[in-house]
LUMZAVEX-327044 format. One line per 10 residues: their letters; for each residue x negated, y negated, z negated of C-alpha. Coordinates in nm, 3 decimals. Layout:
a) X:Y:Z | ...
//
This chain:
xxxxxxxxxx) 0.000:0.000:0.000 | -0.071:-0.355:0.061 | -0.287:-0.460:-0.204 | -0.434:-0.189:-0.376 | -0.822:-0.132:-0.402 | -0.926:0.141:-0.099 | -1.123:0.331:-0.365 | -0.932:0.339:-0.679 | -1.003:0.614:-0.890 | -0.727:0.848:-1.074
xxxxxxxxxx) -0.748:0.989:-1.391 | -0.632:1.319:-1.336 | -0.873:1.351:-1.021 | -1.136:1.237:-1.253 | -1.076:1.504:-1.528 | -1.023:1.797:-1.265 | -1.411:1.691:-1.118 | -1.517:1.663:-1.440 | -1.387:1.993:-1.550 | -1.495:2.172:-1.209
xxxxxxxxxx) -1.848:2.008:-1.316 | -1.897:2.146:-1.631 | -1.759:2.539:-1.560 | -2.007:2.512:-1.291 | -2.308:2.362:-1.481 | -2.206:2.613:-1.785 | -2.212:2.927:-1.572 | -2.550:2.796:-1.347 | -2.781:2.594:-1.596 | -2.813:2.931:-1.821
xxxxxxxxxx) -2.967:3.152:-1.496 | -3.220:2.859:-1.438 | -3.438:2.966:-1.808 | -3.293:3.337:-1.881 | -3.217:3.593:-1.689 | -2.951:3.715:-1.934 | -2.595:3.692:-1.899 | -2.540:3.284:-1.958 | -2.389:3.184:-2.263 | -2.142:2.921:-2.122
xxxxxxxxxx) -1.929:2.932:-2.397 | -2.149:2.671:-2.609 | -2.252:2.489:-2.331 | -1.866:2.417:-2.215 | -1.829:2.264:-2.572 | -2.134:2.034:-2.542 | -2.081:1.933:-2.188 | -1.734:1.847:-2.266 | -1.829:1.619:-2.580 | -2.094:1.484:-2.326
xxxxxxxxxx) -1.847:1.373:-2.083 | -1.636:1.208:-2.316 | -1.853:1.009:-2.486 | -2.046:0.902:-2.140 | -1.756:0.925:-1.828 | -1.577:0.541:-1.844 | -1.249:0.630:-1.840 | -1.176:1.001:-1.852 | -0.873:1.075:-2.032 | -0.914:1.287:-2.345
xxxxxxxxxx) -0.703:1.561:-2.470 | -0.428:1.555:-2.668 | -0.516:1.530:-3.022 | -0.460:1.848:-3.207 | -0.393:1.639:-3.519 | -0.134:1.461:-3.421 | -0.014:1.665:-3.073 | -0.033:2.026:-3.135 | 0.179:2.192:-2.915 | -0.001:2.186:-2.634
xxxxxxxxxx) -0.312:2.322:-2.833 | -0.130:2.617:-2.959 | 0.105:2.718:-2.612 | -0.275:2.689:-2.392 | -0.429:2.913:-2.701 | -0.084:3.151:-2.755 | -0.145:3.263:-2.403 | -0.474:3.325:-2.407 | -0.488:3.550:-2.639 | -0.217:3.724:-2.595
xxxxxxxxxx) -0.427:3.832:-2.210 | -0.710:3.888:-2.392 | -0.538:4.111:-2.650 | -0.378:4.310:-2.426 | -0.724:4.326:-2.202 | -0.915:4.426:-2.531 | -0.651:4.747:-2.521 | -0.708:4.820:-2.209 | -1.095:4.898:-2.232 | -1.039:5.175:-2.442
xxxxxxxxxx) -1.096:5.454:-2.256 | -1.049:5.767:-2.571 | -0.848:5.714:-2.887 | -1.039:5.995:-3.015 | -1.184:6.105:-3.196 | -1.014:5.949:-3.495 | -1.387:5.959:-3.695 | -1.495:5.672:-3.445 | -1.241:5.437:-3.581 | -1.357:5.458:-3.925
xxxxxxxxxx) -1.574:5.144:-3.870 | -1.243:4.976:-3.759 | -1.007:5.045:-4.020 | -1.331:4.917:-4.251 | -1.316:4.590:-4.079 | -0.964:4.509:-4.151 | -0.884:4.653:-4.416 | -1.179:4.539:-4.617 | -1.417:4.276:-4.457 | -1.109:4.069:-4.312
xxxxxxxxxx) -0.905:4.047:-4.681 | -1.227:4.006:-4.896 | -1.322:3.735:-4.605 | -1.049:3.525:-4.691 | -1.072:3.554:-5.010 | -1.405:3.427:-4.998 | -1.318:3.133:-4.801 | -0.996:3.033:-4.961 | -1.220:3.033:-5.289 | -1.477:2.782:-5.133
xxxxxxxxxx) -1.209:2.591:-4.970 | -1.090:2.496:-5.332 | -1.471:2.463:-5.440 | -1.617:2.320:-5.230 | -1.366:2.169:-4.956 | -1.146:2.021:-5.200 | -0.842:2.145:-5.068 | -0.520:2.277:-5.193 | -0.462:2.626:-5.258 | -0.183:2.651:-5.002
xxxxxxxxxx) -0.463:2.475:-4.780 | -0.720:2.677:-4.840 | -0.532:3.008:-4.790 | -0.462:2.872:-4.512 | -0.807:2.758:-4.359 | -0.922:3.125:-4.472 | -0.664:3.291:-4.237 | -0.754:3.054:-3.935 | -1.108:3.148:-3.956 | -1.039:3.526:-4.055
xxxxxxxxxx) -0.999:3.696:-3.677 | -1.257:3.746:-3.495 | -1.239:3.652:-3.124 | -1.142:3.913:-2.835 | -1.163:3.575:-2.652 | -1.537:3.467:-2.663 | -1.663:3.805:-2.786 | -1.675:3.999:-2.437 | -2.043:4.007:-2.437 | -2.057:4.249:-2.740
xxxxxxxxxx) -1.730:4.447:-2.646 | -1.718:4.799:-2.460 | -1.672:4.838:-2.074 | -1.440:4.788:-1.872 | -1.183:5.087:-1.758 | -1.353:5.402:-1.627 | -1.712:5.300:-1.690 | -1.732:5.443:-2.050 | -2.018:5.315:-2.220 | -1.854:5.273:-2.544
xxxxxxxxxx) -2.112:5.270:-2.830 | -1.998:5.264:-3.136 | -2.075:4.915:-3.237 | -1.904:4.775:-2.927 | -1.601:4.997:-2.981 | -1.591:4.843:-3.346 | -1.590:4.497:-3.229 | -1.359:4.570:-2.951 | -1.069:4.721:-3.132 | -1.170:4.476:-3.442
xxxxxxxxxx) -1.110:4.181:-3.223 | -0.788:4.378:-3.087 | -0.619:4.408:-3.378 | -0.690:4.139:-3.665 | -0.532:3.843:-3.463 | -0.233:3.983:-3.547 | -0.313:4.099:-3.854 | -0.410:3.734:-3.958 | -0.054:3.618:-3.951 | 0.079:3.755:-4.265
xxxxxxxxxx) -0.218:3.518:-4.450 | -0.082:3.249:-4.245 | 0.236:3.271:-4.348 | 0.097:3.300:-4.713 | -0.072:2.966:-4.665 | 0.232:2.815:-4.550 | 0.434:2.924:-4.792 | 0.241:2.838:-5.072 | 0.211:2.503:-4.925 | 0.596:2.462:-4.879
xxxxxxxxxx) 0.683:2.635:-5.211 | 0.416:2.654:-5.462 | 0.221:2.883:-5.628 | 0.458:3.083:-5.743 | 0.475:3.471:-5.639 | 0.744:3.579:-5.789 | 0.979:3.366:-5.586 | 0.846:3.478:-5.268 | 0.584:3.712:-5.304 | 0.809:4.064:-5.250
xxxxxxxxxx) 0.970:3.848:-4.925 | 0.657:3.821:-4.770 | 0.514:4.175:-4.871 | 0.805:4.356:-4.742 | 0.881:4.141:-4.451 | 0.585:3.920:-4.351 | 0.357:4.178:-4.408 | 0.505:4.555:-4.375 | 0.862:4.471:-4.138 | 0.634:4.244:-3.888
xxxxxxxxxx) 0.341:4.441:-3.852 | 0.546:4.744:-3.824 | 0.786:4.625:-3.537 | 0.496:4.484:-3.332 | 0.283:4.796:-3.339 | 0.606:5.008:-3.233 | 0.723:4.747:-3.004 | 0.391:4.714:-2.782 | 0.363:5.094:-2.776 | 0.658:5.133:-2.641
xxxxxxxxxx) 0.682:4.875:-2.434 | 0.323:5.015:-2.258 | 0.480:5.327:-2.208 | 0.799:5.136:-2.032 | 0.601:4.959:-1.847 | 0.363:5.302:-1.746 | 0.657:5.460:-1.637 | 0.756:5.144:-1.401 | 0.442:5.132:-1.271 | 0.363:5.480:-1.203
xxxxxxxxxx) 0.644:5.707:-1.194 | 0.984:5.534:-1.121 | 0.975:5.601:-0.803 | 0.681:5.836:-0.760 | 0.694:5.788:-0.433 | 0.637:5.432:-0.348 | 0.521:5.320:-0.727 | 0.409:4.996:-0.827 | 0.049:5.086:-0.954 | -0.031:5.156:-0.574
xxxxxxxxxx) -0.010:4.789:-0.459 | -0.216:4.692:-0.705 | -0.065:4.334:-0.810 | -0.125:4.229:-1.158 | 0.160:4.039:-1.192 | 0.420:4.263:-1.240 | 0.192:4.424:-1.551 | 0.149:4.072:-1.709 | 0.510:3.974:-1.652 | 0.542:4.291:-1.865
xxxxxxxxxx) 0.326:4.170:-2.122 | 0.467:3.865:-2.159 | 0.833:4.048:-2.160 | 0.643:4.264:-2.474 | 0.526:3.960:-2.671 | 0.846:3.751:-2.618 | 1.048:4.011:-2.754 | 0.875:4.146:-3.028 | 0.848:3.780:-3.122 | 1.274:3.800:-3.084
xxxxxxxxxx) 1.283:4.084:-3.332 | 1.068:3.847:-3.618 | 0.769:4.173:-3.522 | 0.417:3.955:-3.451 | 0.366:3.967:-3.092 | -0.036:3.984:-3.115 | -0.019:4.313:-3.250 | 0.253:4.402:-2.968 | 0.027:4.322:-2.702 | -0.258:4.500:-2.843
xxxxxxxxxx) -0.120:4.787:-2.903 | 0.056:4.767:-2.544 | -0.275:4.782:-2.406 | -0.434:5.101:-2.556 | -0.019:5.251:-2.485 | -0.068:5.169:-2.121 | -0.437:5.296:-2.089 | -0.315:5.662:-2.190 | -0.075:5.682:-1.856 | -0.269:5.764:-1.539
xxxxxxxxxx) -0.585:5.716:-1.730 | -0.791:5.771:-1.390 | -0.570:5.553:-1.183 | -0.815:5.245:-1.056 | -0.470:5.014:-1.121 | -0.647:5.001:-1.483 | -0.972:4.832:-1.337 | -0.814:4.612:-1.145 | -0.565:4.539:-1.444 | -0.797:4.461:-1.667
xxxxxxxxxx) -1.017:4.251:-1.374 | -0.687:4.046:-1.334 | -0.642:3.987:-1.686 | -1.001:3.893:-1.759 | -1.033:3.609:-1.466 | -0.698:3.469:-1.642 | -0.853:3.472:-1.961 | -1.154:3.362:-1.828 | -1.007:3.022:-1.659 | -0.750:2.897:-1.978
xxxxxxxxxx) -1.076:2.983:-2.202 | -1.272:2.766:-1.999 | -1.003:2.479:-2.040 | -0.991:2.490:-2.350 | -1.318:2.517:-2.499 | -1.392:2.191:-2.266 | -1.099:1.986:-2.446 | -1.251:2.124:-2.776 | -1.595:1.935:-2.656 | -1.366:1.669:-2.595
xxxxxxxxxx) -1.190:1.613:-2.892 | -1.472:1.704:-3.117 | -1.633:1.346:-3.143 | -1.301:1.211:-3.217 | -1.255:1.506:-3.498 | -1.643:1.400:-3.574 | -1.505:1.128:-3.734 | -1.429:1.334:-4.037 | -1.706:1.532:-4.097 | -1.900:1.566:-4.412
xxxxxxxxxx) -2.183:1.769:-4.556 | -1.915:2.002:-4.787 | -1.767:2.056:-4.362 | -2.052:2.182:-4.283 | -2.198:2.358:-4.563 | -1.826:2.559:-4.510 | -1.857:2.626:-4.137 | -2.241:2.753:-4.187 | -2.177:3.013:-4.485 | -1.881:3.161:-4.281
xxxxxxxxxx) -2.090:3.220:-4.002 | -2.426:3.296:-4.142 | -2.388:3.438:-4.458 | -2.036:3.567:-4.516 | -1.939:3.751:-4.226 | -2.257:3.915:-4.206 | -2.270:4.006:-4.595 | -1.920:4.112:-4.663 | -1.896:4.284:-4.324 | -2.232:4.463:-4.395
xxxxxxxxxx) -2.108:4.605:-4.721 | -1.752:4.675:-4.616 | -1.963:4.973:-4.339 | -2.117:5.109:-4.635 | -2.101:5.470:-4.632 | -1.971:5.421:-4.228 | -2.154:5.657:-3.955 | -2.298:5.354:-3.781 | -2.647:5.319:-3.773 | -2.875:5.072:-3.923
xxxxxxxxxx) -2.906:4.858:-3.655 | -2.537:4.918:-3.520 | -2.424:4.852:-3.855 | -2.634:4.467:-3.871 | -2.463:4.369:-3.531 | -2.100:4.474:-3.629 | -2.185:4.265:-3.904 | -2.350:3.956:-3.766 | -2.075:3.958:-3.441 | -1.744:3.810:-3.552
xxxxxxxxxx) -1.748:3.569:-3.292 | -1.478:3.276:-3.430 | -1.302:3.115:-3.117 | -0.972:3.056:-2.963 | -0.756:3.245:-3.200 | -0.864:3.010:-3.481 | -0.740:2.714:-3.272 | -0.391:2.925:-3.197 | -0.305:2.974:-3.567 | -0.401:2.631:-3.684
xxxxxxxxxx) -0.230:2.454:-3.400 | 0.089:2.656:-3.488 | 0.011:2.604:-3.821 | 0.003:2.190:-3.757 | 0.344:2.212:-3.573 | 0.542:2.426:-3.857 | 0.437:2.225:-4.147 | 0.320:1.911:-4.293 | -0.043:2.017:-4.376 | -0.255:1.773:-4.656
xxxxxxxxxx) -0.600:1.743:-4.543 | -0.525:1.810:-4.182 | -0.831:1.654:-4.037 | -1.040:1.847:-4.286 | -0.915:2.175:-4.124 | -0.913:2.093:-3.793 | -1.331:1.964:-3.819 | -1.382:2.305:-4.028 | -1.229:2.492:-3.768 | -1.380:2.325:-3.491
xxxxxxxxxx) -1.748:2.303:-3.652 | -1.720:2.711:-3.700 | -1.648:2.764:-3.346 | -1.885:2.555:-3.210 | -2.161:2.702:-3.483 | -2.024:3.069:-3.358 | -2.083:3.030:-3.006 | -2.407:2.878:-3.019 | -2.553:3.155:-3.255 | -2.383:3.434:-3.117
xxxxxxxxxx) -2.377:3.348:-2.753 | -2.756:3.228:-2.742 | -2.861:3.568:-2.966 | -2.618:3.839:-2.828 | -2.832:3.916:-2.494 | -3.093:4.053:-2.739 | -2.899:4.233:-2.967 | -2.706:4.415:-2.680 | -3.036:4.494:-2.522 | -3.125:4.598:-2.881
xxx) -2.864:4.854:-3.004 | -2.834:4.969:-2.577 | -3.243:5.135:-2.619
//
């Protein structure tokens, strides 16, 4: 039109080059020093604070403080892909000895974990107890997200040493598994410290109703949807064509109604995975499943670790040395510790054993819960959990994503 500049710039255009710049950089930089697998996780972080400190005008995400839905809808899907990807890498339930590790994990390193950090959220964070509980359950999953480099094989390739298989079907399960402490938090924070007006709710339906429905749920819904695919009809079936869509449409149809029936949908999708795997186990539909999962997991990851770079100077804001102190003894010293001793007496060896413990990769399932968390409540010291839970990530990327290469190569000899 008449008037307007011939090169005036747009915003949006200006965030998708910036974007397209630093997956690029991210994924190309790395190959220039190591010949390792590059750890563009950390680097999408820091390029993405980079831009928005230095690129005039580039709009900056939405706030997770104050606009949260976004946040947690971007991080809901995600992980519900990954999930359900994590599941279907499992090549052989058995033999049930192999999941000891597992069941070690959640059942003891993931509860004592949060206890742990709830405790020094009080200490030394100065937050509520509600608050705390809650910051303890954010941080508690570990990542099927960002923690691909330390997780078995894909379909059909076996390869599944027992410390990747423990970290796999770790990450698999305890993001679902998180929710009934994120519940707690929130309850406590709405209601008070007071158990005995809600604690037998929660236990019986928070805890042993929700987990129950979405582990029946996503098994059975994987079968459904392994009958759809590769037996109704046998004679022209689904699996042949090999579209993905029609298996994530089912996942979604798996989480959005376990979700209906108050079950928790991570757990669904999960356990949808490892229900699927079992039907046509040799079919190479669950390859390129899992390949067309993993490049959708791979792009919204991508998205949002660079609007967690963004945002992070602005979250900066609010950072002090007890922050800090918090983020660096969950990733340095707790998860290794408590996960170390909760594999005593566990099959693994030695060295298996010390990278089970020191890989609980924190990621995009922490931002998930707390952004849900931020929408469903009114939350005191909100910019004291969101900097915590952003520090951790960005602490558990760099460590884990600049060290796993080694490790890998390590435990693989």
């Amino acid at each position: 039109m008449e008037g307007e500049p011939f090169f005036a710039f747009s915003s949006y255009h200006l965030t998708l080059a910036v974007v397209g710049c630093v997956v690029i950089l991210a994924r190309w930089f790395p190959r220039l020093v190591s010949s390792r697998e590059p750890a563009a996780a950390p680097l999408m972080i820091l390029l993405g604070a980079l831009a928005a400190l230095t690129i005039p005008g580039l709009p900056l995400p939405p706030d997770p403080r104050t606009a949260s839905l976004l946040w947690e809808l971007v991080a809901e899907i995600t992980v519900i892909v990954a999930l359900f990807a994590a599941g279907m890498r499992v090549d052989s339930l058995g033999p049930m000895r192999k999941w000891g590790p597992t069941a070690r994990l959640l059942l003891f390193a993931m509860p004592l974990t949060i206890a742990t950090v709830a405790f020094l959220g009080v200490v030394l964070g100065g937050l509520t107890i509600g608050g705390a509980i809650l910051l303890a359950a954010v941080l508690a999953p570990t990542d099927p997200v960002l923690a691909a480099d330390v997780q078995i094989a894909p379909p059909q390739e076996g390869q599944e040493h027992p410390a990747r298989f423990a970290l796999t079907t770790e990450a698999a399960l305890n993001d679902g598994l998180a929710f009934p402490f994120v519940y707690l938090g929130l309850i406590i924070i709405a209601q008070g410290l007071a158990p005995g007006d809600w604690g037998l709710r929660w236990l019986l339906v928070d805890v042993i109703y929700r987990i129950s429905v979405g582990a029946a749920m996503g098994w059975a819904g994987g079968w459904l949807l392994g009958q759809i695919l590769f037996n109704l009809p046998k004679e022209t079936r689904l699996a042949d064509t090999g579209s993905g869509v029609i298996a994530i449409a089912g996942v979604f149809l798996c989480y959005g109604s376990t979700e209906l029936a108050e079950g928790y949908g991570f757990i669904a999708v999960a356990a949808m995975g490892l229900s699927l795997r079992r039907i046509e186990s040799e079919h190479n539909y669950h390859r390129h499943l899992h390949d067309f999962s993993e490049s959708i997991e791979h792009a919204l990851t991508a998205l949002l670790l660079i609007a967690l770079g963004a945002v992070l100077p602005v979250l900066a804001a609010d950072l002090t040395l007890s922050h800090a102190v918090l983020a660096v003894l969950l990733i340095v010293v707790l998860r290794p510790l408590i996960g170390w001793v909760s594999l005593t007496g566990s099959r693994l060896a030695l060295s298996d054993r010390a990278v089970v413990a020191v890989y609980g990769v924190r990621g995009i399932g922490s931002i998930y819960y707390l952004a849900y968390a931020t929408s469903h409540a009114e939350l005191a010291h909100l910019g004291d959990l969101w900097i915590i839970t952003a520090l951790t990530i960005f602490l558990s990327t760099i460590l884990h994503g600049f060290s796993v290469g080694w490790s890998m190569d390590r435990i693989g000899r």
